[in-house]
C-alpha positions as CSV (number, residue, x, y, z in Angstrom):
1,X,304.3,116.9,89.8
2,X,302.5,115.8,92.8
3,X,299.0,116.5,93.6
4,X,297.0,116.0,96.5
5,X,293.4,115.3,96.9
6,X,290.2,115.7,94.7
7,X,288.7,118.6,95.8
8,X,286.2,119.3,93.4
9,X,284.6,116.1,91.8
10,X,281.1,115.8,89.8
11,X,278.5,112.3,89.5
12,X,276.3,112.2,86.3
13,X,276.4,115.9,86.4
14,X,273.4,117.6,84.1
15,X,273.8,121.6,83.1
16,X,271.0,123.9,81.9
17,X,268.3,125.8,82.6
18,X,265.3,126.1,83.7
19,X,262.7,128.6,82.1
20,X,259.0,128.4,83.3
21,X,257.9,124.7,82.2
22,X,260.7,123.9,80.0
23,X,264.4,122.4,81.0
24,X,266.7,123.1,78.6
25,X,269.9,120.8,79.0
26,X,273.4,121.9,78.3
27,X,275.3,118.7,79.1
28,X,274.6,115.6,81.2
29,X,276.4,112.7,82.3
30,X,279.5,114.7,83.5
31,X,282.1,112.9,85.9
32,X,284.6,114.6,86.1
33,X,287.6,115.7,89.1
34,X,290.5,117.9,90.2
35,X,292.5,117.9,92.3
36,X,294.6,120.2,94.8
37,X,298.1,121.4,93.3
38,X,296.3,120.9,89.5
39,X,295.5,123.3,86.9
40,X,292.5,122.4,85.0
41,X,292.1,124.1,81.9
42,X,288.1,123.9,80.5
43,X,288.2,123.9,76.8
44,X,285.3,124.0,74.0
45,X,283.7,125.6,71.3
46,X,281.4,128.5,71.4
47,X,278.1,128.0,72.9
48,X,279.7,124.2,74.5
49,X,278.4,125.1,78.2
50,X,282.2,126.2,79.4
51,X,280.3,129.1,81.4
52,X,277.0,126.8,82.8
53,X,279.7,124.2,84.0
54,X,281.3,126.8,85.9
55,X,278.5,128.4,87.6
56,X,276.6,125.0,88.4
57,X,280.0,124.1,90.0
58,X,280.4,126.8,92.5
59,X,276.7,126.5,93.0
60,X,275.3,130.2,91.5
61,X,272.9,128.4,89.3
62,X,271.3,124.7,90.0
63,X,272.0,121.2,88.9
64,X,269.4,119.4,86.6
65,X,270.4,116.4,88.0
66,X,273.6,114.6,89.5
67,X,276.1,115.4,92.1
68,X,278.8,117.7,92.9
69,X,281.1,117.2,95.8
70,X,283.6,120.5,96.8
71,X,286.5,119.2,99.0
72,X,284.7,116.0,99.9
73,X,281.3,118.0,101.0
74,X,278.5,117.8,99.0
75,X,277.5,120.8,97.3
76,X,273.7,121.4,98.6
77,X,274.6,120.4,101.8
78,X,277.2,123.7,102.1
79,X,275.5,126.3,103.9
80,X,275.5,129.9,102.1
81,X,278.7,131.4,105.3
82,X,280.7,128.4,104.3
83,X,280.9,128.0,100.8
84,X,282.6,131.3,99.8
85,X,285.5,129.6,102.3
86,X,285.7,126.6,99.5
87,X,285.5,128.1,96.5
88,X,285.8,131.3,94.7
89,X,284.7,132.3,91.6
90,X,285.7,135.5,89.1
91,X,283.8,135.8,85.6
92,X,284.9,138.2,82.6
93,X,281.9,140.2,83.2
94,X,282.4,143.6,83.0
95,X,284.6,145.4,85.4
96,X,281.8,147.4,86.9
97,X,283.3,149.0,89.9
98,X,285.2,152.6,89.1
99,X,287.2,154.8,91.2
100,X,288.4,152.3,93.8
101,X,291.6,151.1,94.1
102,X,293.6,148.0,93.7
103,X,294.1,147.1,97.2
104,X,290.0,148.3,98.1
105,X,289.3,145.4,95.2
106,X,291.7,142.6,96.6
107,X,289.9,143.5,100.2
108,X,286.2,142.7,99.1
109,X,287.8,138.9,98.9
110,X,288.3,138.8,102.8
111,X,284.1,139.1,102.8
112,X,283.6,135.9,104.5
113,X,285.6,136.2,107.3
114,X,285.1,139.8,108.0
115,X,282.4,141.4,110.5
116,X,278.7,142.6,109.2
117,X,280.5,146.0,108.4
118,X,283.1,144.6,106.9
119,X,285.9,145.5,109.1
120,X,288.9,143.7,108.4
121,X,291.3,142.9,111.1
122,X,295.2,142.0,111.2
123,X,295.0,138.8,109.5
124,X,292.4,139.5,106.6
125,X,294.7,142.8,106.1
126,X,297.6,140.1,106.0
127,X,296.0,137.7,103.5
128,X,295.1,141.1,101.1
129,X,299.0,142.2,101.6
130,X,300.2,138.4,100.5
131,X,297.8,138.1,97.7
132,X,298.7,141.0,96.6
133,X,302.5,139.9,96.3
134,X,301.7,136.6,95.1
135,X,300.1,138.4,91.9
136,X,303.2,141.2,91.6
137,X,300.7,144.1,92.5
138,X,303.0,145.2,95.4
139,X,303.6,149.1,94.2
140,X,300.3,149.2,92.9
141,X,297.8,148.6,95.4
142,X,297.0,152.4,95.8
143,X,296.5,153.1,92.3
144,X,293.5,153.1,90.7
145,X,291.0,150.2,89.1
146,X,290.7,152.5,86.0
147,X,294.4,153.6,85.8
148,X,295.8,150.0,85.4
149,X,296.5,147.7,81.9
150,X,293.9,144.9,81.0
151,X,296.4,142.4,82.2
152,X,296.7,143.9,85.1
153,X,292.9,144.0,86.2
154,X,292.7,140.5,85.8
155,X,295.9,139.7,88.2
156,X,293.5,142.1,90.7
157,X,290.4,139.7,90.2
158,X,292.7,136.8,90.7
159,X,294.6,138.7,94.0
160,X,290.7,138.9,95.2
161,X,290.4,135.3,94.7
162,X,293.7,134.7,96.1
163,X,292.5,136.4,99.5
164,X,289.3,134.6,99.6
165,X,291.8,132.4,100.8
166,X,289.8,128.8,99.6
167,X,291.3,126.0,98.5
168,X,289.5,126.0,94.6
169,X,289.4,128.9,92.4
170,X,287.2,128.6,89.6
171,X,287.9,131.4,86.9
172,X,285.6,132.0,83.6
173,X,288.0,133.4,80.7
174,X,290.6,135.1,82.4
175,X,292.7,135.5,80.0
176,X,289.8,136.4,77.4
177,X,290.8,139.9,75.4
178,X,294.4,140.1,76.6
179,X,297.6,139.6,74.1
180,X,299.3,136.6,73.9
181,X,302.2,138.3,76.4
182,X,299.7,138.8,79.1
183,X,297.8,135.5,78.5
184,X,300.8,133.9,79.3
185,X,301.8,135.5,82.1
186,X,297.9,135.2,83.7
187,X,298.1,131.2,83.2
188,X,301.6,131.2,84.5
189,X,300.8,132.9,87.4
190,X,297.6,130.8,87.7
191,X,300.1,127.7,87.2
192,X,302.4,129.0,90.2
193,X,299.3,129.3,92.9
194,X,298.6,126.0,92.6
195,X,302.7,124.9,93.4
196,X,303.3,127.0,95.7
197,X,300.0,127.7,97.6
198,X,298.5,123.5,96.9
199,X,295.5,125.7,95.2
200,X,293.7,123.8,92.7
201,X,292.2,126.2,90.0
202,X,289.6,125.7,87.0
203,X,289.3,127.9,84.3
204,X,287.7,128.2,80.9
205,X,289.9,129.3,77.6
206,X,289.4,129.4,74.3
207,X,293.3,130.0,74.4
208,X,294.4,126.1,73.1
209,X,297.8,126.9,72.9
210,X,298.5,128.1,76.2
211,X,296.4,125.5,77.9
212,X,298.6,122.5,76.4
213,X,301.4,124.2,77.5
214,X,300.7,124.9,80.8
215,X,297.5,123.0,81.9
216,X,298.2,119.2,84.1
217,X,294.2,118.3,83.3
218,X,292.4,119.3,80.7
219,X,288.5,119.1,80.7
220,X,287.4,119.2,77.0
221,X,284.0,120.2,76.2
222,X,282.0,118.2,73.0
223,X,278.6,117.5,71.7
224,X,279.0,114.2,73.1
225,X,279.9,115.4,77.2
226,X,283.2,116.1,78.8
227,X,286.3,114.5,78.4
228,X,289.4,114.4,80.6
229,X,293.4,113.6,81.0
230,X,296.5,115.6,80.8
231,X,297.1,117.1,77.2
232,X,299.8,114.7,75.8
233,X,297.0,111.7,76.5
234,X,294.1,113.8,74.5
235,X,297.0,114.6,71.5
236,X,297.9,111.0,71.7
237,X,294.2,109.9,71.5
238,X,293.4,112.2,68.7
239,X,290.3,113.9,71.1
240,X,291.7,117.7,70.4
241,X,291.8,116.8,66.6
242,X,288.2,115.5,66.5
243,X,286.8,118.9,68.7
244,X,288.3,121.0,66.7
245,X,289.1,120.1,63.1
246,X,286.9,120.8,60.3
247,X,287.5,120.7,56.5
248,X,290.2,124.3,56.8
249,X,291.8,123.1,59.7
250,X,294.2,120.4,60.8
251,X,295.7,119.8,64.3
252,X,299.1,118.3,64.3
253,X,300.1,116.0,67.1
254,X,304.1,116.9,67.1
255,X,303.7,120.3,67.3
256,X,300.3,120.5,69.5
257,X,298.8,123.3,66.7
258,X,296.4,124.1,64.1
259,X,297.2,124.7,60.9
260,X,295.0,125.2,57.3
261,X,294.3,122.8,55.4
262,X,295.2,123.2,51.8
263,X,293.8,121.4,49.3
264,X,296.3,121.3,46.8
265,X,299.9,121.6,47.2
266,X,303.4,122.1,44.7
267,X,306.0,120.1,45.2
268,X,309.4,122.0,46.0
269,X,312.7,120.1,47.2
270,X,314.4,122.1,50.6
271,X,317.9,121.3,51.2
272,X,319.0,122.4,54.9
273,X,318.6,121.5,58.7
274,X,318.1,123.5,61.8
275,X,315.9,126.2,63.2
276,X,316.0,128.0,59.5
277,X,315.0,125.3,57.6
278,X,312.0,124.4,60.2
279,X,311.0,128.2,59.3
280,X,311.5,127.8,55.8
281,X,308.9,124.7,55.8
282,X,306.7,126.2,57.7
283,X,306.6,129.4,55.2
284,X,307.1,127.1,51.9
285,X,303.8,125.2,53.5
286,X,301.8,128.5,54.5
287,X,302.4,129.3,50.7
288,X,300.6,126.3,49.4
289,X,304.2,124.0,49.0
290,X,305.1,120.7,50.3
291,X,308.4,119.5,50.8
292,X,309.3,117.0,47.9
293,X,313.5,115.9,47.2
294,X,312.1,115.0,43.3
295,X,310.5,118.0,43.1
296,X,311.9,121.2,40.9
297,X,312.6,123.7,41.9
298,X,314.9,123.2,44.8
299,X,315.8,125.3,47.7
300,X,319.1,125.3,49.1
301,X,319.7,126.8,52.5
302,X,323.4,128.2,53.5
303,X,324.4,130.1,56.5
304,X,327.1,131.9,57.6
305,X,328.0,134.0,60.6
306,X,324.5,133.8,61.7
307,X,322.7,134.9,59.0
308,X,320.8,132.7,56.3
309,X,320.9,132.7,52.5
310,X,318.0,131.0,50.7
311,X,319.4,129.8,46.9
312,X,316.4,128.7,44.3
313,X,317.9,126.5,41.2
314,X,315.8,124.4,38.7
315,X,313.9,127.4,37.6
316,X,316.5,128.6,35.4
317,X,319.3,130.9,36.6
318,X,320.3,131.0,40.0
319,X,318.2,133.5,42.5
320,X,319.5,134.4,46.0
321,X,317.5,135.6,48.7
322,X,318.6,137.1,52.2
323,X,314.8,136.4,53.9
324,X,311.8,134.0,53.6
325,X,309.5,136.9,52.8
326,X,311.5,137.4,49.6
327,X,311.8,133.7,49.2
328,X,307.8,133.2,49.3
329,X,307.8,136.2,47.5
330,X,309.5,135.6,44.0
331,X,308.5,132.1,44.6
332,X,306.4,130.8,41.3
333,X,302.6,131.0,42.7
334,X,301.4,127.7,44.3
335,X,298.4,125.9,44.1
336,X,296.3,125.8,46.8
């Protein structure tokens, strides 16, 4: 993957607030940087400061201290015409806008190029027409805001991004209340601006899965600041595993998941290989068993023309089963 430039970049960055006489600090000390062709995926716990990072960063709420530098300019020297050309910004804010349609939506993202009426002329009708392609709303640009799927509002929002025409697009959980379908498809899509249009977009998720899949930087929000690298180096280093675990949960670095912990565990021996057996594991384990060859009973795996036959011995006679959910099933309760 090549990338190109930093275009957004922060020095000793501090987040917070500011209420009458009191500062109250999110997160300080933050140096962190993205580049053009990345996709930056923002990742922390509830309540971490995802959502102050993001609006400090496209400048709708002050710094408490440090710097911020958008495409090599620094932030509070941008005038107020030319930052909505460097960087847009779409929340998860309530969809407040009603009766309008798609294409009307996409349009208010041409807003800094277009007169004080808001006329917009061949090119910004151009820019609304290739964003809207680039997002697979063609065929739907005259329907209605309120007539159209979840998933398909947020491809809107990011279409108006998309014909804000700037370089970074900063996005706050766009993928938030959407099924795991559509939250792939959103973070795909988000994925394919920044390869074939060199955009560089940041976005918040609570969605781990889908950022270590699809995410080239990851920015992961602690207690202790913000850390970066690609998701194989924070695996590798252990970083997800020490945000995230707690005394129920365990993050695996082969697999890149979560999974409980259980706290005490029957041994049971599993003869087999393959795709079934890596299914039969994972349901033997999700019923409080861990594989064990001394162990009794054993399970023996056999297929045959596709489909999979699960024998128990050890236990006394013999038992067949055609599936894992009669396997766990009939299975002797484990201890967990």
């Amino acid at each position: 993957m090549g990338t190109g430039m930093i275009i957004a970049e922060t020095n000793r960055l501090s987040v917070g607030y500011r209420n009458r006489n009191r500062v109250f600090r999110v997160m300080e000390g933050l140096t962190l940087s993205a580049r053009r062709g990345e996709l930056v995926a923002l990742i922390g716990r509830n309540g971490a400061g995802k959502s102050t990072l993001l609006r400090t960063l496209v400048g709708l709420q002050p710094p408490l201290g440090g710097s911020i530098a958008l495409d090599g300019h620094a932030l509070g020297e941008i005038g107020l015409s030319q930052l909505p050309k460097l960087v847009s910004f779409a929340s998860t804010e309530p969809f407040t806008l009603h009766n309008i349609r798609v294409r009307d939506v996409v349009s208010l993202g041409r807003f800094p190029y277009t007169n004080w009426i808001g006329t917009l002329t061949d090119a910004d009708e151009e820019a609304v027409a290739i964003a809207l392609e680039a997002t697979g709303l063609s065929g739907l640009e005259n329907r209605s805001i309120d007539s159209i799927s979840d998933g398909e509002r947020q491809r809107t929002l990011i279409a108006r991004s998309l014909a804000q025409d700037t370089g970074l697009l900063v996005m706050d959980e766009p993928t938030a209340f959407l099924d795991l379908p559509s939250r792939y498809g959103i973070v795909s899509l988000l994925r394919r601006l920044t390869r074939e249009k060199g955009k560089c977009v940041i976005y918040s998720t609570h969605d781990l899965d889908t950022a270590i899949n699809e995410a080239d930087r990851i920015w992961l929000m602690t207690g202790d600041g913000v850390s970066e690298g690609a998701p194989e180096d924070m695996m590798l280093t252990g970083e997800f595993a020490r945000a995230f675990e707690s005394p129920l949960l365990s993050f695996s670095i082969t697999d890149g998941a979560f999974s409980f912990v259980r706290s005490r565990q029957t041994g049971i021996a599993l003869e087999g290989r393959g795709r079934v057996a890596k299914m039969t594991v994972r349901a033997l384990s999700r019923c409080g068993y861990t594989i064990d060859s001394r162990a009794q009973p054993k399970v023996t795996i056999t297929e045959n023309s596709g489909s999979a036959e699960w024998v128990v011995t050890g236990s006394g006679e013999d038992k067949r089963y055609t599936s894992l959910y009669d396997l766990v099933t009939h299975l002797p309760q484990a201890d967990q």
